[in-house]
N, C-alpha and C positions, 0 to 999 in steps of 0.2 A: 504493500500500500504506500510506504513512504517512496519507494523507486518509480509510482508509479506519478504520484503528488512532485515531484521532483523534474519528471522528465515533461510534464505536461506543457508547462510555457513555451516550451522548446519547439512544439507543436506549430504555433502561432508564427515564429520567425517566416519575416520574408526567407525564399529562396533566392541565391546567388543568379544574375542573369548576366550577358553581354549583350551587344547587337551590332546587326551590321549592315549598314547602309552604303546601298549603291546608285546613283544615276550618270547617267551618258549624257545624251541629249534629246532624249524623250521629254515626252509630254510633260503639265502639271502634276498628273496625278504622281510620279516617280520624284515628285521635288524631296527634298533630303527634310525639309519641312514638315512637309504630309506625311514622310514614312516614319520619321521620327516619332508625331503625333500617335500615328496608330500603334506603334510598339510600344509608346509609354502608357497609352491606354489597356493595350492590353496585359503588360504588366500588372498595372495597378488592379487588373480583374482577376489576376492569376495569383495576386500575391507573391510576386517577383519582382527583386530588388538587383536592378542594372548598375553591374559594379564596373563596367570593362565596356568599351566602344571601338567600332572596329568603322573604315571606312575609306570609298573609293569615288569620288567625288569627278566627274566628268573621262568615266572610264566605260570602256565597252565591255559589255561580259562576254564575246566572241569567246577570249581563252583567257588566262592568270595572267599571262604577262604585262607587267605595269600593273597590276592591283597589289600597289603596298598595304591596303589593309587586309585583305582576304590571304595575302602573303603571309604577313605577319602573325595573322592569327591562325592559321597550319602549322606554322613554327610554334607558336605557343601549346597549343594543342600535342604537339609531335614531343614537344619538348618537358612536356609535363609542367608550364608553368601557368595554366588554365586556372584562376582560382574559382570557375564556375562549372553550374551543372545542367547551364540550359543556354541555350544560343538563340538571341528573334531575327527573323527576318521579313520584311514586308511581305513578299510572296515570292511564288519557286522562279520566278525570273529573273527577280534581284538576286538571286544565289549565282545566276550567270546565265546566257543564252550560248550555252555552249552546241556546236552544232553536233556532237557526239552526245546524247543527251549520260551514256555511262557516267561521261566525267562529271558528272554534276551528283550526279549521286556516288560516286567514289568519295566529292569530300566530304558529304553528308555520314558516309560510312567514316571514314578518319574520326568524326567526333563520334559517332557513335558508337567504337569502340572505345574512345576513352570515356565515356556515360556521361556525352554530351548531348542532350535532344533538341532537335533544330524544331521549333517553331517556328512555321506561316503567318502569320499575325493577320494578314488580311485578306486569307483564302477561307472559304467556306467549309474545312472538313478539317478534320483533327490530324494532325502527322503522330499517329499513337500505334504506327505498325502494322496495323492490319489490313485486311485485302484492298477493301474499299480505298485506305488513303493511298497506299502504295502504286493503284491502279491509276487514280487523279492525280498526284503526282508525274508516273509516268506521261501522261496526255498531258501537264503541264509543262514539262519539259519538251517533249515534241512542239507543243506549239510553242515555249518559248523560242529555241531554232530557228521553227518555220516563221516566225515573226520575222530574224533575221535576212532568213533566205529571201523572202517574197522582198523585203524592203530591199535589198539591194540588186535584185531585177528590176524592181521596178526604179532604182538609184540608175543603174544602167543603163536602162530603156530610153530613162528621158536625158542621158548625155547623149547616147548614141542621134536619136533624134535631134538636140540641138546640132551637133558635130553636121548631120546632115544638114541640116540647114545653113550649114555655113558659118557658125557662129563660133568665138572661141571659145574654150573651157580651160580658162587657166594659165599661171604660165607666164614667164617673160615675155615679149615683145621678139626678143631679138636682134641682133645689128639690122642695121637696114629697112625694119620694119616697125610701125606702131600702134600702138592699141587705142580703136575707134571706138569710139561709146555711141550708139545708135539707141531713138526708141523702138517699142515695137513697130512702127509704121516704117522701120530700116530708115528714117530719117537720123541725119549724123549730130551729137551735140556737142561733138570735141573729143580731142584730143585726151586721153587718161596720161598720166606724167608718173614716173615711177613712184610706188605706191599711191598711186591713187583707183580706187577700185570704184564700180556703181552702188548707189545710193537705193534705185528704185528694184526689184524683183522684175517687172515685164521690162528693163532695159536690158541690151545685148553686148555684145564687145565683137567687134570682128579687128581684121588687121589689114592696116594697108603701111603703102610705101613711104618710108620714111624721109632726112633731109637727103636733097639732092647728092652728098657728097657724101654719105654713104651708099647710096644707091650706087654710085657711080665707083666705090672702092669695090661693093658687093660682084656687080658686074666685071670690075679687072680681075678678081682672085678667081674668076669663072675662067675668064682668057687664056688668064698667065698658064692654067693648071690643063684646061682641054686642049687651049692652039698654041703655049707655049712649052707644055710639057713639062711645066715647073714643079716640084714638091712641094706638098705643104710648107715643108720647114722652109723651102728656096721662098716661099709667097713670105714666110712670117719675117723673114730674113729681111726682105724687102722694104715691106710693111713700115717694119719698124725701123727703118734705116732711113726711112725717108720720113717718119716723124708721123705719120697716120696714125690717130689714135685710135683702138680698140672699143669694142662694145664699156662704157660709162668712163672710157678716158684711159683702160689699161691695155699694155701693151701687148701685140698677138703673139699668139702659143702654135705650135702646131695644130692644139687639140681645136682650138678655137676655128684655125681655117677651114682642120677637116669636118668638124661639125658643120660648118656652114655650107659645104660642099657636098654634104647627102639628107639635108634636112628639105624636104619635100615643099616646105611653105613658101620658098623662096621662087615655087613655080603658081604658088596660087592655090595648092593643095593644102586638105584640111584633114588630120588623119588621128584615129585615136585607139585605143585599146593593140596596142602594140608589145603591150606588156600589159600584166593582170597581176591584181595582187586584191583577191578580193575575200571575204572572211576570214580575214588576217591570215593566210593560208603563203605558202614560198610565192615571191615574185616569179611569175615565169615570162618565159621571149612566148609571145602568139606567134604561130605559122602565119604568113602575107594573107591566105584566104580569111582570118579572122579578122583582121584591122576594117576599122571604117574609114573609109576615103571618101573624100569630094573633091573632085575637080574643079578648079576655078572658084573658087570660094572666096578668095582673095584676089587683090590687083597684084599679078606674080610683077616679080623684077629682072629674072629672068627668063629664055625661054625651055618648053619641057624638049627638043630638040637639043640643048647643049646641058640640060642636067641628067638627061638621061646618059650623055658621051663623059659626065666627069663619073656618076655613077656605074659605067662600065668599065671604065680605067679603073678603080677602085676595084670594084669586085674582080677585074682580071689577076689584081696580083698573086692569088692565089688557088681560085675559083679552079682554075685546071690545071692545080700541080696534082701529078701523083703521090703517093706518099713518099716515092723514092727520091722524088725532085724536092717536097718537103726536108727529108731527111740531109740531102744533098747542101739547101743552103745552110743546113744547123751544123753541119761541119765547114762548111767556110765563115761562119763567124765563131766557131771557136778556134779554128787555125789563128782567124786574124785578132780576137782578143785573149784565146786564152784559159776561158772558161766561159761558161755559159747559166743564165738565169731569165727568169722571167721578165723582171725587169728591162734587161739588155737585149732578148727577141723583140719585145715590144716598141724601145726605144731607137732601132734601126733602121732606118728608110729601106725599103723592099724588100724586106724580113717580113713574113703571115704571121701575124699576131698570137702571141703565146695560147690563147684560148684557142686557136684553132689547132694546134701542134695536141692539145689538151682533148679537145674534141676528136680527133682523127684518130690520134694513140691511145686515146685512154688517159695519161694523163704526162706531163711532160715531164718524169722519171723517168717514163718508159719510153718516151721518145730519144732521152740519153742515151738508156741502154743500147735502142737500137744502132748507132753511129759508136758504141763502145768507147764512151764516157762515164763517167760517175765519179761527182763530187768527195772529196776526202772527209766525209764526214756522216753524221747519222740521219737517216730520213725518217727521224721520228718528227722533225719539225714539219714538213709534208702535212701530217696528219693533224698538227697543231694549226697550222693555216687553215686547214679544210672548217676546222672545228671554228677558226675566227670567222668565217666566211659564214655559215652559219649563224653562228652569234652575233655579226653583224647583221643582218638581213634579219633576225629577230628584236633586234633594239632598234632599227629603224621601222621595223614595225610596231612597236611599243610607245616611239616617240611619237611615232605618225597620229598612232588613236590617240593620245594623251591630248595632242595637239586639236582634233579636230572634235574630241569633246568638250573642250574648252569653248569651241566656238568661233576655232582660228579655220581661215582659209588655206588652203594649203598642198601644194603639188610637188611629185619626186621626178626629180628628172630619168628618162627612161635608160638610161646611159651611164649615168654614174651616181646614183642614189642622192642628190642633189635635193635640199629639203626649199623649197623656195613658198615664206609664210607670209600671209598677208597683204601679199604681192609689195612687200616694205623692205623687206632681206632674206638674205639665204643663208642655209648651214647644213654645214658635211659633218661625219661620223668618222671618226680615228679610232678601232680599238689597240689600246698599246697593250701589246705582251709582257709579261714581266721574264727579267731576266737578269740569274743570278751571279755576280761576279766572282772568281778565285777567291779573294777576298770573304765572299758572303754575303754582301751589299746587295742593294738589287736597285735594278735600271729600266726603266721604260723608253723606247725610243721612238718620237714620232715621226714619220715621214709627211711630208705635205704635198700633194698635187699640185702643181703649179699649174695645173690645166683650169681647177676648178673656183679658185678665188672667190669663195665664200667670204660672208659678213662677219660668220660666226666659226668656228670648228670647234666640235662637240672632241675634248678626247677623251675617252673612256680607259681609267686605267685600270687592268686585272689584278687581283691577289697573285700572291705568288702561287705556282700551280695553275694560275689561268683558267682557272674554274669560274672563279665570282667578281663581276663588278665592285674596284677597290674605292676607287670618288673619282669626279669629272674634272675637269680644266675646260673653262669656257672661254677661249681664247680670241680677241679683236683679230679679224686679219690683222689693219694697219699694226698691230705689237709682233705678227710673226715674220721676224725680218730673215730669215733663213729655211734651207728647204728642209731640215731635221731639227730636233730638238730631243738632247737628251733629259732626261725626268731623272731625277735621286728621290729617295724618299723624300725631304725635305730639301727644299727647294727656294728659299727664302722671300721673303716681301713681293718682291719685282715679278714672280712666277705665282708666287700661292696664295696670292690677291686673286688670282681665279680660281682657285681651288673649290669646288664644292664636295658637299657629301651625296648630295642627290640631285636632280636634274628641277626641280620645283622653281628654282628661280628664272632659269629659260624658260618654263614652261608662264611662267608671269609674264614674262618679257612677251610673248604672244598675245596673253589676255589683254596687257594694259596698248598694245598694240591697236588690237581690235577696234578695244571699246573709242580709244581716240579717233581711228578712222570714222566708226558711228558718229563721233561727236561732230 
């Protein structure tokens, strides 16, 4: 009796809860607001006392990546340092719209092996295990998915149809060319001036020809390269020798002419889904029968007779080598340098681009092998790149949803993962490898693009082991005055004044972007 007088109050204790809120950029009912409401409501109904908050705030439930709170709270759980015994969540959608609906209930199973019970707060059936919720659940998960699916057909549909129409979707201008702000009546209202984007929903953007004088460079590196048989490098040589300034006043790159020499707009062509990357899923290259094209869309500056003659020069250089004439030039530029690397196929004028030696062989160790090469050293870093190349391509998808949950505008260049936001600036992705000295020390080293000349470059430094994102470096172009940069752990004032932990403060630099273009 007295054990029993004793244990009763204990009775009445609130239980331990957490919760976890998610929105994207859904509607009102998802506002963090509303969900919040309904969770504290039905706490107070259940007699559950919310000790712990979890939360991912302009994130997409596609997949985990980039949800620091649904992150973090796996880790806690995983880690046994959960001081609760019951999780809320608004409903089975905010848990994620993941397109495998398994994963969703994998990490429902996570907590519920350690005797955590996920509450719905504001679905109509009890999550209490039995046939019935398990069944609703499953149908809530499929249609959360097919929420996804259908929205981003129907997201596609209606670019693809603009695209037809002639209009643009995004995106620099271009040398040479500039971006027309028209109403819907195709009537013209001016000029857009870099960042500056449309105001109205039924206004358009097309593109036409720019000032005289680069039209008129545009047109010579067309010359130089079909009737004089110039190299890029010979045109940029030129270019810049005689003082022409570059697309915003810098100076040309190889990368820059040959872009300009197979980018289709320059004929008046208007073309899109060339690459996909859509339910956060790998970027892929689309086959040509997938692209949408429109002819004459724009006032070309040149014509399609001399872009299709520099676009065949191009694609000849390689187009019909055998793989033995492949192989052939990769031993005359290791005669002539010495050794060979990706970088250095890449970098030589009438050398097939290391991707293609990669694609033909398999992969370019094994193209070494074939010519009876091989590097003095271990190809375990081979598989260390593959693995960055990956983790790059997942952290620029990461950045990308973060970004456009936020409510930022935002397009990747099809070419070199080029983040261009708000149509205001751009930013590239560096991940740096960690690497550890004789000593013991360790080193990150970045290399820079000289092609790409970003606003911004993101670099992401790994732990040692190259497993986990270590902290970022948000680095000015104008402060990176060289094409490498080596990183120490400690790096003093002049370097680690960019330093962050997390990528939160770029991702500001987007919203406070936005909202001032609104303004």
């Amino acid at each position: 009796m007295e054990k029993t007088a004793t244990a009763s109050p204990n009775r009445h204790l609130p239980s331990r809860a957490a919760q976890y809120v998610r929105m994207s950029t859904e509607h009102q009912q998802y506002s963090p607001e509303n969900q919040l409401e309904v969770i504290r409501l039905y706490a107070a109904a259940h007699g559950m006392e919310i000790v712990q908050a979890y939360s991912d705030h302009g994130r997409s439930g596609l997949n985990i990546a980039g949800r620091e709170g649904l992150n973090r709270l796996m880790s806690d759980v995983e880690n046994k340092q959960a001081n609760f015994s019951a999780l809320l969540v608004y409903d089975v959608s905010r848990w994620g719209r993941f397109q495998d609906v398994d994963e969703s209930a994998y990490y429902e199973y996570v907590l519920k092996r350690a005797s955590i019970r996920v509450h719905y707060c504001a679905e109509q059936f009890e999550n209490d295990g039995s046939m019935s919720s398990s069944v609703l659940k499953t149908l809530k998960r499929s249609m959360a998915a097919e929420y996804s699916r259908e929205l981003s057909v129907k997201v596609f549909s209606g670019q693809c149809r603009l695209i037809e129409l002639g209009f643009r979707q995004g995106g620099p201008a271009g040398y040479g060319l500039r971006r027309q702000l028209i109403d819907r009546d195709r009537n013209p209202k001016g000029l857009l001036d870099r960042g500056e984007r449309k105001s109205l929903q039924t206004d358009r953007v097309i593109l036409v020809p720019g000032p005289e004088g680069e039209i008129e460079t545009v047109q010579q590196i067309y010359d130089l390269f079909v009737a004089q048989g110039k190299t890029e490098r010979e045109i940029m040589e030129t270019l810049n020798a005689r003082g022409v300034p570059g697309e915003h006043g810098r100076p040309w790159t190889r990368a820059t002419v040959h872009q300009l020499l197979i980018n289709p707009k320059y004929i008046g062509a208007n073309i899109y889904n060339r690459r996909s990357f859509k339910l956060k899923h790998k970027r892929v290259n689309n086959p040509r029968q997938m692209w949408i094209w429109r002819d004459g869309a724009f006032e070309p500056i040149v014509t399609a007779n001399l872009f299709e003659q520099a676009r065949a020069i191009i694609e000849s250089r390689h187009r019909h080598l055998s793989d033995e004439d492949l192989l052939e030039r990769l031993r005359q530029l290791l005669r002539a340098q010495g050794r060979l690397s990706g970088i250095l196929i890449d970098e030589t004028e009438e050398m097939p681009s290391s991707s293609c030696y990669s694609t033909r062989f398999g992969s370019l160790t094994r193209a070494y092998a074939l010519i009876g090469w091989a590097p003095g050293r271990d190809f375990a870093y081979v598989e260390i790149n593959r693995k960055l190349r990956r983790r790059h391509a997942d952290l620029i998808a990461s950045i990308l949803d973060q970004l456009l949950g936020l409510g930022a505008t935002v397009s990747v260049s099809e070419d070199n993962d080029l983040l261009h936001i708000n149509a205001e600036y751009t930013a590239s992705l560096i991940l740096a490898r960690c690497r550890e000295t004789r000593a013991g020390s360790h080193r990150w080293q970045l290399r820079f693009d000289e092609s790409l000349t970003p606003d911004v470059i993101i670099a992401a430094r790994l732990r040692p082991g190259n497993e986990e994102i270590l902290d970022y470096y948000l680095l000015p172009r104008l402060d990176v005055l060289t094409e490498r940069l080596s990183l120490r752990s400690e790096n003093g004032l002049i370097l680690d004044v960019y330093r962050f932990n997390n990528l939160n403060f770029f991702m500001e630099m987007a919203q406070r972007a936005r909202l001032e273009g609104a303004a």
